[in-house]
C-alpha positions as CSV (number, residue, x, y, z in Angstrom):
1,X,-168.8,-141.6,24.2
2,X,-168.9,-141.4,20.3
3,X,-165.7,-142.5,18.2
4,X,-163.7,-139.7,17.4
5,X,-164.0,-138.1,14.2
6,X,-161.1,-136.0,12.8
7,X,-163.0,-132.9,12.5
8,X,-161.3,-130.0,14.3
9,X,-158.7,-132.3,15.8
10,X,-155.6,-130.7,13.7
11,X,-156.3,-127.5,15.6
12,X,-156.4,-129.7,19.0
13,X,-152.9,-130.8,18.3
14,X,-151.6,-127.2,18.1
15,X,-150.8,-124.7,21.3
16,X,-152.6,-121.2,22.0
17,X,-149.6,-119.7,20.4
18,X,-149.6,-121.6,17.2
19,X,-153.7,-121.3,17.1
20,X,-153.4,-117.4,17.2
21,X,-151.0,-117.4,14.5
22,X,-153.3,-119.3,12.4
23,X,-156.1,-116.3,13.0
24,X,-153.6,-113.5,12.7
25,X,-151.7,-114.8,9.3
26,X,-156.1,-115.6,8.0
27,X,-155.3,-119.2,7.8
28,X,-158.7,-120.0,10.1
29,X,-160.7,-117.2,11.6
30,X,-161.7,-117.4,15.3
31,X,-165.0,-118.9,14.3
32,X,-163.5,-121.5,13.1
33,X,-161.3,-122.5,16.1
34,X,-164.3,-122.0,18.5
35,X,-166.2,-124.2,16.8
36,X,-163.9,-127.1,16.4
37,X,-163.2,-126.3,20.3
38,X,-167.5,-126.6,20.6
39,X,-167.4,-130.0,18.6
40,X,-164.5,-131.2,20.9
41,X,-166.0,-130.9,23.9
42,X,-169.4,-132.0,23.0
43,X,-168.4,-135.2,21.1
44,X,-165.8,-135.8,24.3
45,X,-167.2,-134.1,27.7
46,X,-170.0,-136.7,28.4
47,X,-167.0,-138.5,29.3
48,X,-164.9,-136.5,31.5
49,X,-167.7,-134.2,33.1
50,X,-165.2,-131.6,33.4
51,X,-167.1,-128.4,31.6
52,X,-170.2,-127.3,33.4
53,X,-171.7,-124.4,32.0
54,X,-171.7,-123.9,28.2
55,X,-171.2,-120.2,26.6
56,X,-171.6,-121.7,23.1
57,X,-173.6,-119.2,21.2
58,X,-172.1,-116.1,22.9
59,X,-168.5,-117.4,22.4
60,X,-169.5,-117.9,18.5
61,X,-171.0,-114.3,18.3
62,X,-167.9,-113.0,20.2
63,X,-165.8,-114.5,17.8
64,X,-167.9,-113.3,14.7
65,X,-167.0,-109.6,15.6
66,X,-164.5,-107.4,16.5
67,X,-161.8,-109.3,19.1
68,X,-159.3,-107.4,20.9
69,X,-155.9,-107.5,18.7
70,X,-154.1,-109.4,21.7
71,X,-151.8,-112.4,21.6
72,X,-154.5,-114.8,22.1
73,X,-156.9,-113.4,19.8
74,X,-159.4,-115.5,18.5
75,X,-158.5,-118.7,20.8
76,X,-160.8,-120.7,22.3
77,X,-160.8,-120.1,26.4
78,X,-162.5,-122.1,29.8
79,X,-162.9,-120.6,32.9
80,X,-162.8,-122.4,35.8
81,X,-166.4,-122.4,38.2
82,X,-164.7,-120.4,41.0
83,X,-161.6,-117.5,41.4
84,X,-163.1,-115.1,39.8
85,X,-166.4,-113.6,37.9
86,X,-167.3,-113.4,34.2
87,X,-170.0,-111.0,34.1
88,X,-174.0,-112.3,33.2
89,X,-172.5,-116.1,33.4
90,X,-172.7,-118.6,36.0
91,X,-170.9,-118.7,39.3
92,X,-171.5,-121.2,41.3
93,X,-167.8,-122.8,43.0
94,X,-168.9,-126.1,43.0
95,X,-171.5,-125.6,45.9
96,X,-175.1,-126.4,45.2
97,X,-176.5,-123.9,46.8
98,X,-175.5,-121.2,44.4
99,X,-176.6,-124.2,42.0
100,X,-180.2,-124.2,42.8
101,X,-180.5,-120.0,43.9
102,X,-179.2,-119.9,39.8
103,X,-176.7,-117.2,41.0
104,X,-175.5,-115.3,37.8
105,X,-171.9,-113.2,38.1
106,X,-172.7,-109.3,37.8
107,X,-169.6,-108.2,35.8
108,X,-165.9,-109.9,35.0
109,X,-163.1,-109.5,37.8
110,X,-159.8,-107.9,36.2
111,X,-158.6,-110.6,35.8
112,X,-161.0,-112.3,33.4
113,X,-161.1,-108.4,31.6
114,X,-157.6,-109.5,31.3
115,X,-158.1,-113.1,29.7
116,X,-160.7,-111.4,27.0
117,X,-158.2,-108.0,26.5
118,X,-155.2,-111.3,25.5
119,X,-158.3,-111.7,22.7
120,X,-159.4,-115.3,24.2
121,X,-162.6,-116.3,23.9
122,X,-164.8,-117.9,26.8
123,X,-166.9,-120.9,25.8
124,X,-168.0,-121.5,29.4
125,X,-166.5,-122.7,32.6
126,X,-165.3,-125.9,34.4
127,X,-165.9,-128.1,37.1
128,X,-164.3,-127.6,40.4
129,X,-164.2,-128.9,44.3
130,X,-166.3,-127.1,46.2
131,X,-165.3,-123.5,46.9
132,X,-162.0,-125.5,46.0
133,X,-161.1,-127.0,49.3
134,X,-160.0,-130.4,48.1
135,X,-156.9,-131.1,45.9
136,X,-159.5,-133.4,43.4
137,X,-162.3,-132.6,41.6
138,X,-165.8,-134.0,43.3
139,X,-168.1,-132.4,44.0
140,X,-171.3,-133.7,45.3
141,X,-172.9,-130.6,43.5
142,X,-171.6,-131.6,40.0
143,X,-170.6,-135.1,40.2
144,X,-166.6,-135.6,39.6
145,X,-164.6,-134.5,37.0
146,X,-162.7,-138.1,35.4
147,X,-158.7,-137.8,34.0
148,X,-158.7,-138.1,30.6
149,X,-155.4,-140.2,30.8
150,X,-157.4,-143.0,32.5
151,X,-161.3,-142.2,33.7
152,X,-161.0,-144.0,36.7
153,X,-158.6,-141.7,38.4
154,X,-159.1,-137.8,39.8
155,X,-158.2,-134.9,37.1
156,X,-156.7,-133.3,40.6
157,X,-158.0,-130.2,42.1
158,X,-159.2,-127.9,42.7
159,X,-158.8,-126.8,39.0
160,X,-159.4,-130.3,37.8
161,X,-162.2,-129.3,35.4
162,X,-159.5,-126.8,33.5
163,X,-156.9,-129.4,33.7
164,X,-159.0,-132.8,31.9
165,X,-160.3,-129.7,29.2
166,X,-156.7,-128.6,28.4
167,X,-155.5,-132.4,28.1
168,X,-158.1,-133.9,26.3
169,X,-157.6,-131.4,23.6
170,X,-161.1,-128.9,24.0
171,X,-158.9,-126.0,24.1
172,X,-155.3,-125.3,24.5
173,X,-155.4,-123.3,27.9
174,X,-157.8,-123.1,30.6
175,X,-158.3,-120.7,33.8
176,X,-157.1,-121.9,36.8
177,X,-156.6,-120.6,40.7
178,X,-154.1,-122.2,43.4
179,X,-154.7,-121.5,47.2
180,X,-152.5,-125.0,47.9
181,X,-151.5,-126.4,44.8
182,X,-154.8,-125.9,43.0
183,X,-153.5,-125.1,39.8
184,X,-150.0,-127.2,40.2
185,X,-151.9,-130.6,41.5
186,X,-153.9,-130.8,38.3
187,X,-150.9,-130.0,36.0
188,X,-149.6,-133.3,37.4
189,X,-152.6,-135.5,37.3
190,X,-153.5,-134.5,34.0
191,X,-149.7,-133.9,31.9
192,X,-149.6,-129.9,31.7
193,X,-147.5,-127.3,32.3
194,X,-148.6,-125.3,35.8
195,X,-147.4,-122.0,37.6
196,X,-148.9,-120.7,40.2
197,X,-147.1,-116.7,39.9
198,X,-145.9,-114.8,42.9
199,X,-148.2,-113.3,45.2
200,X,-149.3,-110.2,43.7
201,X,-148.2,-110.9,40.3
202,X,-152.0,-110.6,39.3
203,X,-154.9,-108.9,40.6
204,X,-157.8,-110.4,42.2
205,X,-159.8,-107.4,42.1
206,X,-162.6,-106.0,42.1
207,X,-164.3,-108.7,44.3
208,X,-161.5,-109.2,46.6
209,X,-158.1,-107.6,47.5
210,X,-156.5,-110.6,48.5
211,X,-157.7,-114.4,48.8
212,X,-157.0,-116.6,51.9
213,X,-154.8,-114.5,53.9
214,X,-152.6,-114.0,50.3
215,X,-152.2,-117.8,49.9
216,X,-154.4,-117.5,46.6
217,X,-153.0,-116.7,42.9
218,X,-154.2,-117.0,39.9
219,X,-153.4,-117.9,36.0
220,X,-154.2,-120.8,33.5
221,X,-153.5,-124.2,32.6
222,X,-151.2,-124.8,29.2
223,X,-149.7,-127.7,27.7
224,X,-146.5,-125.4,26.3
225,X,-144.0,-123.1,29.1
226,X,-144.7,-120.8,25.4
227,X,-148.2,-120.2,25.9
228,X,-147.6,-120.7,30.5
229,X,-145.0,-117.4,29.8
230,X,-147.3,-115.2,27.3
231,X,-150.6,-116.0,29.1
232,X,-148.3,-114.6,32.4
233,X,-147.2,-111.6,30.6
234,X,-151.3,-111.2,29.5
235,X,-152.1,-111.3,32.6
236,X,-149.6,-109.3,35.2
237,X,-150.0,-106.2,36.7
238,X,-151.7,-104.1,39.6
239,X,-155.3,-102.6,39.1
240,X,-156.4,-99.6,41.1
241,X,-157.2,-100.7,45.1
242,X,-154.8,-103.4,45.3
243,X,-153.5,-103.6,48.4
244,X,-150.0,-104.9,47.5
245,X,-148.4,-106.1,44.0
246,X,-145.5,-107.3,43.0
247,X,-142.6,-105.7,41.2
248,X,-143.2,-105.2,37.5
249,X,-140.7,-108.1,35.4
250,X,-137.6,-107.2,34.0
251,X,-138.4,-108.0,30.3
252,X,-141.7,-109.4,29.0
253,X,-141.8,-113.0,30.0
254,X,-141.8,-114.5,26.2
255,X,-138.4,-112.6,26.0
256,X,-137.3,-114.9,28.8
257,X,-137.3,-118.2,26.5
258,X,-135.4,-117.0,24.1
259,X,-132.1,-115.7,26.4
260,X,-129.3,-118.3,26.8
261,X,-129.6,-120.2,30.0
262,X,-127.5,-118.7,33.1
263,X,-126.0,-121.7,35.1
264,X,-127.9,-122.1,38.5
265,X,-127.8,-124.3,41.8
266,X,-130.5,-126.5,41.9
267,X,-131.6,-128.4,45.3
268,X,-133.4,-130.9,45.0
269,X,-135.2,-133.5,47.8
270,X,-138.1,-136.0,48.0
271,X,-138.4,-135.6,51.6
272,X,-141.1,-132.7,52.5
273,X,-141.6,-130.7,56.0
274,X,-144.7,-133.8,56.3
275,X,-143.2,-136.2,58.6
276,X,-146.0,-138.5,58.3
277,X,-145.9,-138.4,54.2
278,X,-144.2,-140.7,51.9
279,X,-143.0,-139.7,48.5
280,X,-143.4,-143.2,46.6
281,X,-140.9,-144.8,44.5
282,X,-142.4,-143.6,40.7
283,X,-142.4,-139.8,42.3
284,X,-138.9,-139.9,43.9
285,X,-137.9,-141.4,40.5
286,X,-139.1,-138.6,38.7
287,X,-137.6,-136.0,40.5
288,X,-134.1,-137.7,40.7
289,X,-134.2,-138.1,36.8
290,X,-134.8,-134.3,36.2
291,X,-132.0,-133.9,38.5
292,X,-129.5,-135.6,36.4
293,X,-131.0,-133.8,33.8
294,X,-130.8,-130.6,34.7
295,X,-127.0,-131.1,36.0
296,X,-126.4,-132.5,32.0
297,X,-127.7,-128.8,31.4
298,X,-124.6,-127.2,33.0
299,X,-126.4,-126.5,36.4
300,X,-125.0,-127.2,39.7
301,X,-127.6,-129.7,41.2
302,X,-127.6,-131.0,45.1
303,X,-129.4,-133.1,47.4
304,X,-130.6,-129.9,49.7
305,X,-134.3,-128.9,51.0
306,X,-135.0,-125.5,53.0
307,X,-133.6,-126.3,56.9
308,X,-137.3,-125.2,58.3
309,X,-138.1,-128.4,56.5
310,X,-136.6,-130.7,58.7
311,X,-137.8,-129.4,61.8
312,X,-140.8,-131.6,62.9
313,X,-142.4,-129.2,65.2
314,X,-142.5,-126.6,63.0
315,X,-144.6,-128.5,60.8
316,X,-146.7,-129.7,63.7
317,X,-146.8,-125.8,64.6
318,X,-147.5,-124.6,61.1
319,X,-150.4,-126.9,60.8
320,X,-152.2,-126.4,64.0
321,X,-152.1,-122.4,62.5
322,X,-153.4,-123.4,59.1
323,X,-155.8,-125.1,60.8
324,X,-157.6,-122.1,62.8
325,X,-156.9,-119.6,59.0
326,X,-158.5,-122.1,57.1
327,X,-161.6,-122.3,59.0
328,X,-161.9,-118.7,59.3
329,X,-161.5,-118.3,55.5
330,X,-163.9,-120.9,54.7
331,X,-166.4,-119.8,57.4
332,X,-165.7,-116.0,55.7
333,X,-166.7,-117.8,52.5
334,X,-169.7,-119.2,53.5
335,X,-171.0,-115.7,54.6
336,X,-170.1,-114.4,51.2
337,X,-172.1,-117.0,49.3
338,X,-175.2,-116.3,51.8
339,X,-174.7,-112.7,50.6
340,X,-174.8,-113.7,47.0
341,X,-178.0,-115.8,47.8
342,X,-179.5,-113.3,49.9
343,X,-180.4,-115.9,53.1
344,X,-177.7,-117.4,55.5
345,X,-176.5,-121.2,54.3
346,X,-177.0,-124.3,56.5
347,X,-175.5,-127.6,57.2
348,X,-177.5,-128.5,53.9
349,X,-176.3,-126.3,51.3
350,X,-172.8,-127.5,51.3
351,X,-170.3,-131.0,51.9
352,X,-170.2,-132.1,55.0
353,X,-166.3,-131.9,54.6
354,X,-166.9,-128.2,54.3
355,X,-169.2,-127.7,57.1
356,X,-166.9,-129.3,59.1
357,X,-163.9,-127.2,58.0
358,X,-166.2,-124.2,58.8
359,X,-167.6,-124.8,62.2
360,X,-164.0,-123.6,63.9
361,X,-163.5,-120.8,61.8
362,X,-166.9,-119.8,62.9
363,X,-165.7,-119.9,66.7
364,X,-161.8,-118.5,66.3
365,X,-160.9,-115.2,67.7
366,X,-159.3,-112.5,65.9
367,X,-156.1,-112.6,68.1
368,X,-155.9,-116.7,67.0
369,X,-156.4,-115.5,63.5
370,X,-153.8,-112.9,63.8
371,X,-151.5,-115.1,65.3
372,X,-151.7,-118.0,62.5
373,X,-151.2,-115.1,59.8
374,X,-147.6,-114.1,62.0
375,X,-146.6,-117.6,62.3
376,X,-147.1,-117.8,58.2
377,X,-145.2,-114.7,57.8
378,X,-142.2,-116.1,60.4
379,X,-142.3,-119.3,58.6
380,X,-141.7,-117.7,55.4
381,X,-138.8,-115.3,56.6
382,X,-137.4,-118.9,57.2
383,X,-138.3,-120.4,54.2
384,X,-136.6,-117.6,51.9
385,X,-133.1,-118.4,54.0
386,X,-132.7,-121.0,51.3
387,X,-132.8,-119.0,48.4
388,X,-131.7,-115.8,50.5
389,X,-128.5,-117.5,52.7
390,X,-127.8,-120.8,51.5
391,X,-128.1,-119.2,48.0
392,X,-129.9,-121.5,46.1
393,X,-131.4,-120.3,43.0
394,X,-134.2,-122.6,42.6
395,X,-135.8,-126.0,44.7
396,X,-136.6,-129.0,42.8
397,X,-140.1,-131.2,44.5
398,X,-142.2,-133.8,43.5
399,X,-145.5,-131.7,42.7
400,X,-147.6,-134.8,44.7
401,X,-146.0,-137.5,46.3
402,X,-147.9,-139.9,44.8
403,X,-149.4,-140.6,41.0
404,X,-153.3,-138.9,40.5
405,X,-155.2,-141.1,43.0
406,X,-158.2,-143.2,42.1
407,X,-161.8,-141.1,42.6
408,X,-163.9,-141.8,45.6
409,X,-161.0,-141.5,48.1
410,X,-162.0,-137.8,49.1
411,X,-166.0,-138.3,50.5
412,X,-166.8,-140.3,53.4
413,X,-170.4,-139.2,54.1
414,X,-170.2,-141.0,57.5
415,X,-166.1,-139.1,58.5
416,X,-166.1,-136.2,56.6
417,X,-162.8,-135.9,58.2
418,X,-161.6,-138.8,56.7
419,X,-161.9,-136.6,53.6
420,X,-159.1,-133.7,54.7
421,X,-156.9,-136.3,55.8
422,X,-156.8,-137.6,52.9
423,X,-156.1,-134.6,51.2
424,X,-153.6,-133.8,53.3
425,X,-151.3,-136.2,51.8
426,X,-151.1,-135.1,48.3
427,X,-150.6,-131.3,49.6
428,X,-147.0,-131.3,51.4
429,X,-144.8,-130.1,48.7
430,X,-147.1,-127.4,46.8
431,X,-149.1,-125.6,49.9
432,X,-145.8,-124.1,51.5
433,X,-145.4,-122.1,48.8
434,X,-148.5,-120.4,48.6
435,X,-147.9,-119.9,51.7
436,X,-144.8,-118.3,51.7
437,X,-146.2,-116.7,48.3
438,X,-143.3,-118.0,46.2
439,X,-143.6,-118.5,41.9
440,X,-143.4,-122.6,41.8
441,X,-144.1,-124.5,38.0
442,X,-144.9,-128.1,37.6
443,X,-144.1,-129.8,34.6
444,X,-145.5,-133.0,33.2
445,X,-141.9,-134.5,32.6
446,X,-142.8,-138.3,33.8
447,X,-145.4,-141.1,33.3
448,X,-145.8,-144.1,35.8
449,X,-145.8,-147.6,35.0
450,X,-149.6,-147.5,35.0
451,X,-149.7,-144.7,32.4
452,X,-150.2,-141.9,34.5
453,X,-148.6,-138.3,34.6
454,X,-145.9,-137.1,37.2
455,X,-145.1,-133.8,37.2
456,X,-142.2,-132.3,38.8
457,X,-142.3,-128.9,40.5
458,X,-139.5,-126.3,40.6
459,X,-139.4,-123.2,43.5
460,X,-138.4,-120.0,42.9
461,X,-137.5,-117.0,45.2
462,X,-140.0,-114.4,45.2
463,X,-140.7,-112.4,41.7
464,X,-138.3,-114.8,40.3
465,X,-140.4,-116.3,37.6
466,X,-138.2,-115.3,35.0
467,X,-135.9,-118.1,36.4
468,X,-138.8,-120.5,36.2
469,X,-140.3,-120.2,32.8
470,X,-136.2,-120.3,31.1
471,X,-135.4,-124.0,33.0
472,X,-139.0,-124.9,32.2
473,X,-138.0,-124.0,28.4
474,X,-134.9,-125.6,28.6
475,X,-136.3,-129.6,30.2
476,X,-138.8,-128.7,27.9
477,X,-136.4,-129.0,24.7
478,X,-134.0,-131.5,26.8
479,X,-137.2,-133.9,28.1
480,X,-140.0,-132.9,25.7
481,X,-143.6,-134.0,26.9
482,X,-146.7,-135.1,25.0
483,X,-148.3,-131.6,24.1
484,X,-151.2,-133.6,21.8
485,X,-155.0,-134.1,23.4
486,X,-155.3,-137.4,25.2
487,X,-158.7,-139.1,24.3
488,X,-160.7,-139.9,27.5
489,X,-159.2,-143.8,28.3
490,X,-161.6,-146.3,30.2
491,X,-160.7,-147.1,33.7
492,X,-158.3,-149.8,34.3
C-alpha cells in the first residue's frame, strides 16, 4: 500500500451533503471531487479489494458535462456488484460465471436512474458475496473484501465492498441492498450509518417486481443520518408495474431532522428469537449504553422484545420455512443468471455453499413454497403486535451479536454447510425484519476493546422511517461517531 499523501483527502473528511454544497456554491467542480475520489481508491484499494470494476474515464466525462441539478450533484457514487443494473457496465453478483461469460448490464434499473437523477456520479461498482448469500464479503470469484478498520477482519456482507469504500474515505456513500441484513451487517463491521427502508419504499424495477419473496430493499451506505435521510428522499417512490409500494412520507425526510424530538417508548433486549445464539459481552454493552442514552433523551426506555421472540418453536418453525424460500429463490436465481449467459450453470460456476443452498430449492413444490411465504406473513402479523398492541414505538437490537468476525470463517471447501451455519449466527437480530418488511437503521455508536465497530440497530413499525432517521439524528448529536475515512490498518 503506498503512504498516504494528503491530496484529495480534505474532501474525504466531508459528507455527500457537505461535498455537494462545495459544487453548488463553485468552490470545487465535480471533476474535481471525482478525481480526488479516483486517487483515493487507487492509492488505497490494493489493500481492501473492495471496488471491482472501475468506471474511471466515463465518471470523469460524466462529471465534465451537464449533471442533473439534484441534491447530490457532482458527488462521487459506488455501486455495489449486485441489486440492481447500471446500463453498458458490469454485472456480475459475485459469481464467476458471469465473470468469465463478461456479462455487461443492458440498461440502469430505476433505481440506479434514481441515484444518477440525485446528480451522483458512478465510478464503478464493489465487491460482494456471491449473489449475496453470505453476511461477509468472500467470494471465491473475487477474492475477499478486508475492513479497513483492521484488514484481518470481514467488511460484513453482503454489501461489504460499499461498506470498506464508504469508510476508508473513497467516496462518501455507496449503494447497497439488504435481503437479511445486507446493508445493516456491513454498517456495523465497518462504522456507518445503515437503513434498510420499508418494503416498497423503493422500486426494484424494471428487472424485478419484488426480490426474495419481498425480503429485499434497497438504498446506500453513509457515514451521516444527513446524507442516510436525503439519499432516502432521492430515492423513494413507485415506478409504473410495481406490484405494491409503500405510502408516500409525510414530509420530505431531511425535514424530519430538523423537527423537535417527540418522546417515545423504546424496548430494548439482547436476547434474539435464536435460541442457540449468544449476544457477547462488548454487543450487549453497546446496546445497554444507548439505552441509558436514549432514556437521558427524555424517552421512555424498557427491557422488552416482541413476545413471538420468546417462543422457541416458532423460531424452529420459522426457519425450517426460510429454509425451503431460500432455496427456491436461489435456485430461481441461478436460472436467471443461465439466462443472462445464455447456457444452464453447473456445480462449477458457482460456491459450493451456493449449490448446496440451491439443490432443495430445485426440488420444493409450489404448495411448500406457498406455505413458507404464509408462515412469513403469520409471523409478521405477530411481530407488528409489539409496535401495534403493546405500543412500542420503536425496538432497540444489537445489529450482530458479535464484533465483525475474522475472514476465512465462511468457506469450508470440504462442509460447505459449515459455511451457512456460520452465517447463521451473525443474522438473528437483522433477518426478521426483512422479513416482516419493517424500516430498521444501524448506527456505528460503539467500538470494542480490539478497535472494532459495533453498531446498534433500532426497529421501526412499518413506513415509520420518519421515527428512525429523527432518534438516529438525535444519538447522533448525543453520541457522535467518527464520520472521517479510516486508513486500511494491518491485521492484528
Amino acid at each position: 500500500m503506498k503512504e498516504h499523501d494528503q491530496a484529495g483527502d480534505e474532501f474525504a473528511g466531508l459528507d455527500a451533503t457537505a461535498q455537494a454544497a462545495l459544487v453548488r456554491t463553485g468552490e470545487v467542480s465535480a471533476l474535481e471531487l471525482v478525481d480526488a475520489a479516483i486517487a483515493r481508491i487507487e492509492r488505497d484499494n490494493g489493500a481492501l479489494n473492495a471496488v471491482i470494476h472501475q468506471r474511471f474515464e466515463r465518471a470523469r466525462e460524466e462529471a465534465r458535462g451537464s449533471l442533473p441539478e439534484g441534491p447530490f450533484r457532482g458527488v462521487p457514487f459506488l455501486l455495489k456488484d449486485l441489486d440492481g443494473f447500471s446500463a453498458g457496465d458490469p454485472y456480475h453478483g459475485g459469481n464467476r460465471a458471469l465473470a468469465e461469460a463478461g456479462y455487461v448490464a443492458p440498461v440502469d434499473s430505476y433505481l440506479t436512474g434514481k441515484f444518477r437523477a440525485a446528480g451522483l456520479v458512478i465510478l464503478g461498482r464493489t465487491n460482494t458475496p456471491e449473489f449475496g448469500l453470505m453476511p461477509t464479503t468472500e467470494p471465491l470469484a473475487k477474492g475477499p473484501t478486508r475492513n479497513p478498520w483492521n484488514l484481518g477482519h470481514s467488511a460484513g456482507g453482503s454489501s461489504g465492498g460499499s461498506a470498506a469504500s464508504v469508510a476508508a474515505g473513497f467516496v462518501p456513500m455507496a449503494h447497497a441492498g439488504d435481503g437479511g441484513g445486507s446493508i445493516r451487517i456491513p454498517a456495523a463491521s465497518c462504522g456507518l450509518v445503515g437503513l434498510k427502508p420499508t418494503r416498497g419504499r423503493h422500486s426494484l424495477g424494471p428487472e424485478a417486481g419484488e426480490a426474495w419473496g419481498g425480503l429485499v430493499a434497497r438504498m446506500a451506505l453513509t457515514r451521516t443520518v444527513r446524507d442516510c435521510a436525503a439519499i432516502l428522499q432521492a430515492v423513494q417512490g413507485a415506478m409504473p408495474g410495481d406490484p405494491y409500494t409503500a405510502p408516500p412520507p409525510l414530509r420530505p425526510y431531511p425535514e424530519e431532522l430538523l423537527s423537535p424530538g417527540q418522546r417515545l417508548r423504546i424496548g430494548f433486549t439482547t436476547v434474539s428469537g435464536d435460541p442457540s445464539c449468544t449476544t457477547t459481552p462488548e454487543c450487549a454493552r453497546a446496546v445497554n449504553e444507548t439505552a441509558k442514552w436514549l432514556e437521558s433523551l427524555g424517552h421512555h426506555v424498557e427491557e422488552a422484545r416482541p413476545a413471538v421472540w420468546k417462543t422457541p418453536d416458532f423460531f424452529e418453525a420459522s426457519l425450517a420455512h426460510f429454509m425451503v424460500a431460500y432455496g427456491v429463490w436461489t435456485a430461481a436465481e441461478l436460472d436467471r443468471v443461465a439466462a443472462m449467459i445464455g447456457r444452464p450453470l453447473t456445480e462449477a460456476d458457482v460456491e459450493p455453499g451456493t449449490w448446496l443452498i440451491a439443490e432443495p430449492g430445485r426440488t420444493a413444490t409450489g404448495l411448500a413454497y406457498l406455505a413458507a411465504i404464509e408462515a412469513f406473513q403469520n409471523g409478521s402479523r405477530e411481530m407488528a403486535k409489539f409496535w401495534s398492541e403493546d405500543g412500542f414505538d420503536l425496538l432497540l437490537t444489537p445489529t450482530m451479536p458479535e464484533p465483525p468476525p475474522p475472514l476465512g470463517q465462511f468457506h469450508d471447501a470440504d462442509n460447505p454447510l459449515a459455511g451457512l451455519m456460520r452465517s447463521s449466527q451473525i443474522i438473528p437480530f437483522v433477518a426478521p425484519f426483512n422479513i416482516t418488511g419493517q424500516p430498521a437503521i444501524s448506527l456505528p455508536l460503539h467500538i470494542s476493546a480490539a478497535g472494532l465497530p459495533i453498531g446498534v440497530q433500532l426497529v421501526a413499525a412499518s413506513y415509520r422511517e420518519d421515527l428512525l432517521l429523527r432518534t438516529a439524528a438525535e444519538l447522533e448529536q448525543a453520541m457522535p461517531w467518527p464520520t472521517t475515512p479510516v486508513p486500511p490498518r494491518n491485521a492484528d
